[in-house]
N, C-alpha and C positions, 0 to 999 in steps of 0.2 A: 888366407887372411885378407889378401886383397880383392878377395871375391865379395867375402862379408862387406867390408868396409864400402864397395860398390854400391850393392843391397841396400845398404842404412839410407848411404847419400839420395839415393832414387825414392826410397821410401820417406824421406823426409822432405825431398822437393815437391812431392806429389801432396803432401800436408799440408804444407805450406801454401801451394797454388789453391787449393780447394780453399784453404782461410780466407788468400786474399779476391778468390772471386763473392765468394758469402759476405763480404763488407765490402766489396765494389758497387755501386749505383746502378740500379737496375737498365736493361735498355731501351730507351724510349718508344713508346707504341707505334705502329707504320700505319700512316695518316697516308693519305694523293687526294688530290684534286687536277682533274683531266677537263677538256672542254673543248670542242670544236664545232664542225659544221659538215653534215651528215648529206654529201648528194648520190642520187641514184638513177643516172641518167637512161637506164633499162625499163625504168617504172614513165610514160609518158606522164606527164604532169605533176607530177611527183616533185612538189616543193622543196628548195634544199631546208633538212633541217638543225636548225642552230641546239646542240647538246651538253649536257655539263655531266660528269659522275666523280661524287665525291665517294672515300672509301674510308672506313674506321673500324679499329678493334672493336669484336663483341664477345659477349659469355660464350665461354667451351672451345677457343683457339680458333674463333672464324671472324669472319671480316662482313660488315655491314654496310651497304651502298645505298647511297642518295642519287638517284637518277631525274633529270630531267632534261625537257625537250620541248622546244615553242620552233610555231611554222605559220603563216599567214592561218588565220582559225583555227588553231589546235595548241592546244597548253595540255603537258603530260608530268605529274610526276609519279613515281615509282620508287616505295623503299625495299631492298629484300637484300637475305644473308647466305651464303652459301651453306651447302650441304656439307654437313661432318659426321662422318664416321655411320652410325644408324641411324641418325638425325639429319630429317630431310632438310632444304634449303624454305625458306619462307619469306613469300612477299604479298606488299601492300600497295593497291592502288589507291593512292592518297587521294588523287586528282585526274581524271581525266575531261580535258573539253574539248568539244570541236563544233566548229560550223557543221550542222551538215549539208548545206545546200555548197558547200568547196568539196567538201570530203567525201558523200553518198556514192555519187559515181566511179571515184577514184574506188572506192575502199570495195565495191559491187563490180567490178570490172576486176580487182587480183584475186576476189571469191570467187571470183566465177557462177555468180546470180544469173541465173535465164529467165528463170519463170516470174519476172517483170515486165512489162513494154519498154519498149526502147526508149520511151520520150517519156520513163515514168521520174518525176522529181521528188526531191523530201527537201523540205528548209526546215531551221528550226534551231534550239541549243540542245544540244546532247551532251549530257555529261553521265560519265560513269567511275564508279566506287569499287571495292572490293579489297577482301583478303584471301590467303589460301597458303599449301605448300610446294614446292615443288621438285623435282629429283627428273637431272636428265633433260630430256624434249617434253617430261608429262608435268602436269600442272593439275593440281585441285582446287579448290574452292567455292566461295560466290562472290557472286556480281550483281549489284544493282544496276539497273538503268534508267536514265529519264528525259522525255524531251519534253520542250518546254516551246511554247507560240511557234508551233508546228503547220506547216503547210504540206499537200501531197495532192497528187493528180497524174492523170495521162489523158493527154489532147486524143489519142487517135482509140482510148477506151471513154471517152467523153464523162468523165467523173474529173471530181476537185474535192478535197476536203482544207477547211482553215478553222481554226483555234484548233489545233491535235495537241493532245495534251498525252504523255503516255508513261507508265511506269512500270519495271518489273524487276522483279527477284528471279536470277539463274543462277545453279547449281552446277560447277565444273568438274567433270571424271575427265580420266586420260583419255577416252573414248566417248566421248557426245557433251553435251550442253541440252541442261533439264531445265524444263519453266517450273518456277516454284510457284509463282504468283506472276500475273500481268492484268493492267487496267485502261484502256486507252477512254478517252473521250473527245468527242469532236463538236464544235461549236453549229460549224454547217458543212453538209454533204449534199452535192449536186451531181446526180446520173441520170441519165438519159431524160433530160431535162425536169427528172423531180427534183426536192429540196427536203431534206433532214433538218433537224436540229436536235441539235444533245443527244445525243450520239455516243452510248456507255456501251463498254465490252468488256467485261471479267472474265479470266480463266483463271486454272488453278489445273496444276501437273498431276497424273495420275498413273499407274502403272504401266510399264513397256514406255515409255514415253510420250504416251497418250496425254490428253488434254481435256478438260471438264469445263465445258461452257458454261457457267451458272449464271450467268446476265448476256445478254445482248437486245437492246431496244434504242429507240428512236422514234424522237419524235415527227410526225407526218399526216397530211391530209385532216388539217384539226385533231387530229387525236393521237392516238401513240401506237404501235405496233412492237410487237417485241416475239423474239423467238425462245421456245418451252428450251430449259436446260437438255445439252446434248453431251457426246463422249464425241471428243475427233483424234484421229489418228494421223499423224502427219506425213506415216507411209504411204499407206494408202487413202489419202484425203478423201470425207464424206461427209454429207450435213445431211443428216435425216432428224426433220424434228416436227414444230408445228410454231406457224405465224399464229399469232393472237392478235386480233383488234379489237381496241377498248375508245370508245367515243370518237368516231372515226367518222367526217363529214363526210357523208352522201354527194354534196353537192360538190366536193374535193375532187372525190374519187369518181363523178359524174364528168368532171370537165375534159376525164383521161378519153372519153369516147362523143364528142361533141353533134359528130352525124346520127346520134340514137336516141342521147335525152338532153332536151330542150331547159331543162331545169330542175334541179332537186335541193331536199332540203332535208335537215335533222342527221341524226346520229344514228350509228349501225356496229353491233359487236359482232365478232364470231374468228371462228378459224382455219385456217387452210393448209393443208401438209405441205411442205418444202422437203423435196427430195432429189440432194446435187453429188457428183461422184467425180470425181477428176477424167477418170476413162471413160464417164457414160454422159458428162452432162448432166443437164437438169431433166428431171424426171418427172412426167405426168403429174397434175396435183389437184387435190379437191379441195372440198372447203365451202361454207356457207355463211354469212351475215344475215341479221336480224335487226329489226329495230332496236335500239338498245330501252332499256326498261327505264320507261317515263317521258319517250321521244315520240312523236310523229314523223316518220319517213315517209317523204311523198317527193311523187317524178313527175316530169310534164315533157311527154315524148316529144321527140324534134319532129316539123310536121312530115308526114310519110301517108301521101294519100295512098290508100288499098292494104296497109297493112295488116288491119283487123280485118275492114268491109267484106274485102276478099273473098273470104268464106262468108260472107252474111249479107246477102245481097237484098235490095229496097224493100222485095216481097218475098212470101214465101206461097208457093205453088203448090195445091192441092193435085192438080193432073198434071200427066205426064206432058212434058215439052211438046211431044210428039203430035198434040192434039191442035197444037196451033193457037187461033184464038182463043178458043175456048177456055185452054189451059190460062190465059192470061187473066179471063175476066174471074177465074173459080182462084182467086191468089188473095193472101190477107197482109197487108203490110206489117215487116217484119220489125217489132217494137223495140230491139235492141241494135235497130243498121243506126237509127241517128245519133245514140249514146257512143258507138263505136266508132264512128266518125267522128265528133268531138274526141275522144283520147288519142285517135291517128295524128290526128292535125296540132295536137298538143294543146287544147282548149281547155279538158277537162284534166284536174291533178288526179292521181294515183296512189293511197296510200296502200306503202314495201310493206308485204308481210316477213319474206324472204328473199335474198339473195343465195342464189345455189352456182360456186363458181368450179368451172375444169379449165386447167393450163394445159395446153399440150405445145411443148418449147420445139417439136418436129413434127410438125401437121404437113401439110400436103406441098408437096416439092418441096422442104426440107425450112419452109420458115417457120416462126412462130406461130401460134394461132389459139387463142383462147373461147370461150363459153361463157355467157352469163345467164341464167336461165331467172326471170324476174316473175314471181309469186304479186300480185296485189290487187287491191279493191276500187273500190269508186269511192268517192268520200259523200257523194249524194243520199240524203235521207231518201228513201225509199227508190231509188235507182234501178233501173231494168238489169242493167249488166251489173254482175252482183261481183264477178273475181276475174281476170284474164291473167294468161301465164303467156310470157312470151321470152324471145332468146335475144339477148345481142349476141353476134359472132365477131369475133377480130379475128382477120385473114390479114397474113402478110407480118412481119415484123413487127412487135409490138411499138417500135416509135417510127412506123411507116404507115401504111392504108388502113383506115378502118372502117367497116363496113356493119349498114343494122341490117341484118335478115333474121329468118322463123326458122325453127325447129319445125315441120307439118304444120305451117302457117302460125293461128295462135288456138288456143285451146281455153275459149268461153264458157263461162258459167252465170244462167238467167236467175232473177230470183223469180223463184217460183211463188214466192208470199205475196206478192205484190198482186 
């Protein structure tokens, strides 16, 4: 009996408690706010950084965080919720900004970047966006990026670029980082003493993690130059494409070699292969320029006595040397030594039928060394010398010596109408 009556009691207190938790007041959600100052004296230069994280109830029994963080050039914030059950964890970069001309090297120095020069700089604002999931150490999503009144250079690779303007879409897997999209532009580019301007580069991602050039141009030497769309790999890095030039001054691209042409004028199109490999270097390359369609291209060689004459001496000799006087008086003066003398000495202009160009970036003892082999006419109505072909050669480093010599001197052509 007193067993029952136990029973009843327990089963009635246990009612009872269940009532009065079901009309007790629920218990209030678990809020924090945390905040301090983040130093990391193992990282050299590593600013202390000042941190806040707030923490709130979210949908499905998880907790949602307000993260941020400011450091001399850098404002960070960051929302995301932890992982429940088969639902991963998800966050937001609201905000990211930073200097990069405080940050580049810090942040290039814990990557562990090499394949920079040591004195290479980046200034500019860089800010980056993004959403995604996360679970663990892996992380998905994307990321935008952009800098904005961008500087870059290296003193000891003698280039600068300023207005870098640049933006891109990447794609986050637990195992790499994809370009979706990137577009840089640059106001002015200075290497080895040339000068750019406007200065576009479009990519766009392509399978294995390859990359699809479809823009890259700039403008130079009066006119524009731009590389044909190419596929690059970033494992094994290579540019195989073709330079195009479109209204591109003669007298520009004359000033590169000042010991050969004395002066030129007008516009020249055409194209030259570009062939570069990370393991091999720059690769042989051809290529040709043309007057462009509706230009007169003319040269007026620096003066260079014997470089035609050479071959074309004052007379020409009916008998052998051998004969002595004889040979002298039996000789007719040669009606193309004087015309060729005027174009040596740079008197007479030259209008370019063609420009025929070869690079060779490891010529003899291992410098640069290029070819130009110059197709053109007299501009003279009725003119003895009717076409000459001749070579400028660059020996030595292309921004070092440069020298005019001949291919088997030059190779004249008389009109014979005349």
């Amino acid at each position: 009996m007193r067993r029952h009556v136990l029973r009843l009691f327990v089963s009635v207190a246990c009612v009872a408690a269940l009532a009065a938790a079901e009309s007790a007041p629920p218990i209030p959600p678990l809020t924090a706010d945390l905040s301090g100052q983040l130093s990391l004296p193992k990282i050299p230069g590593l600013p202390p950084l000042a941190w806040r994280v707030q923490a709130r109830p979210a949908a499905g029994h998880s907790l949602a965080f307000d993260a941020t963080a400011t450091a001399p050039g850098l404002e960070l914030r960051l929302e995301f919720t932890l992982p429940g059950g088969e639902s991963p964890g998800t966050w937001r970069l609201v905000r990211a900004k930073c200097d990069a001309a405080l940050w580049w090297r810090l942040s290039s120095e814990q990557a562990g970047i090499t394949t920079l020069p040591a004195d290479f700089t980046l200034a500019g604002q860089l800010t980056l966006e993004g959403s995604g999931w996360w679970r663990g150490a892996e992380a998905t999503g994307t990321l935008s990026a952009t800098l904005a009144a961008g500087t870059a250079g290296s003193k000891s690779q003698h280039w600068s670029a300023s207005g870098l303007e640049l933006a891109a879409d990447l794609e986050l897997a637990p195992t790499r980082v994809a370009v979706r999209t990137a577009r840089a532009q640059v106001d002015t580019i200075q290497a080895a003493g040339l000068t750019g301007r406007n200065l576009i580069f479009e990519i766009a991602g392509a399978e294995a993690g390859r990359l699809v050039v479809s823009r890259a141009e700039v403008a130079a030497f009066g006119g524009r130059i731009a590389l044909a769309p190419f596929t690059f790999d970033p494992v094994a890095p290579a540019v195989n494409s073709l330079l195009e030039f479109s209204g591109v001054s003669l007298g520009d691209l004359a000033s590169l070699v000042p010991q050969a042409i004395q002066q030129a004028g007008g516009q020249v199109a055409g194209r030259l292969s570009l062939n570069w490999s990370r393991q091999g270097g720059m690769g042989p390359a051809n290529g040709a320029l043309t007057a462009a369609a509706g230009q007169a291209a003319t040269v007026r060689l620096a003066s260079s006595p014997g470089l035609l004459t050479g071959n074309s001496p004052p007379r020409i000799a009916l008998l052998p040397a051998a004969m002595g006087p004889l040979s002298r008086w039996f000789s007719l003066e040669n009606p193309a030594h004087g015309m060729l003398q005027r174009i040596e000495l740079g008197q007479a202009p030259l209008a370019v039928e063609n420009l025929s160009l070869q690079l060779y970036p490891d010529g003899a003892g291992g410098a640069r060394s290029a070819k130009v082999e110059v197709v053109a006419r007299t501009t003279g109505a009725g003119d003895v010398v009717e076409k000459v072909t001749f070579t400028v050669n660059v020996s030595g480093p292309l921004d070092h010596v440069l020298r005019l010599g001949l291919d088997d001197r030059a190779n004249i052509r008389l009109n014979t109408a005349k």
